[in-house]
ZARO-398679 format. One line per 10 residues: number of its first residue (from 1); their letters; for each residue x negated, y, z of C-alpha. Coordinates in steps of 0.02 Angstrom, whole numbers. Layout:
# ZARO-398679
NUM = A = X Y Z  ...
# end
This chain:
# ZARO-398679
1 = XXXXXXXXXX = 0 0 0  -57 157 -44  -55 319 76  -134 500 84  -221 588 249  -308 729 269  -482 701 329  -607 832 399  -742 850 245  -907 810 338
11 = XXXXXXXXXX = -835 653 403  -772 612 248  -947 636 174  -1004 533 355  -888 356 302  -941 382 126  -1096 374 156  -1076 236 303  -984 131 179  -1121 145 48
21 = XXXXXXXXXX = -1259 86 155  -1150 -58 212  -1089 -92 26  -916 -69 63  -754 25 -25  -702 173 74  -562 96 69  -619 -65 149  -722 42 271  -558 143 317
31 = XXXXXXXXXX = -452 -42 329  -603 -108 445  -606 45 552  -406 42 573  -439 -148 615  -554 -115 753  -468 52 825  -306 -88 848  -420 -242 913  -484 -133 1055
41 = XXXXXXXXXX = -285 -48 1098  -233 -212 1114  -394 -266 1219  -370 -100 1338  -182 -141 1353  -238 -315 1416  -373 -282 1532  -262 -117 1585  -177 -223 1708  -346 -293 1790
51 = XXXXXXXXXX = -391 -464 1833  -282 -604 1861  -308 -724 2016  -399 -837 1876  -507 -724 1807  -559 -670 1983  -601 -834 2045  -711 -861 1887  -791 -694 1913  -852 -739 2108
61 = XXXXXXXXXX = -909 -891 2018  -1035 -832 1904  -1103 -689 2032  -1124 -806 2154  -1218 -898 2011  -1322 -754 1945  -1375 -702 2128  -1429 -896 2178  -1526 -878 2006  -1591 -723 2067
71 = XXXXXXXXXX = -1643 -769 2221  -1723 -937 2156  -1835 -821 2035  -1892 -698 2161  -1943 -855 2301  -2010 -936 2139  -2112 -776 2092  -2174 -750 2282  -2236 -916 2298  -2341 -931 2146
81 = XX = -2393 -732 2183  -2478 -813 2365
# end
């Protein structure tokens, strides 16, 4: 479908030459852009509403994780440092 907008010159001149270097339409850069600007609405709508009690649970999980790692690198380190 074809439509019309009104775009500010320079960053007209900007996506044209973004969608050069990347080989692209402008069209196609304009349809990818629109794409993305949606994707992350949708992801902002989700996340909006914070954590649910699974994604919580998971999230202790892996900091307990990444700290144990942590702390297993530092006592590593110090012991090899001695």
């Amino acid at each position: 479908m074809k439509t019309a907008i009104s775009i500010d010159e320079k960053l007209l001149r900007e996506a044209d030459e973004a969608a050069r270097r990347m080989g692209l339409s402008r069209r196609r850069l304009f349809a990818l852009a629109i794409v993305e600007f949606l994707q992350r609405q949708r992801l902002n709508k989700v996340y909006a509403n914070g954590l649910g009690p699974a994604e919580k649970r998971l999230l202790k999980k892996m900091k307990f994780k990444v700290a144990r790692i942590v702390k297993e690198s530092w006592w590593a380190k110090s012991v090899r440092d001695k």
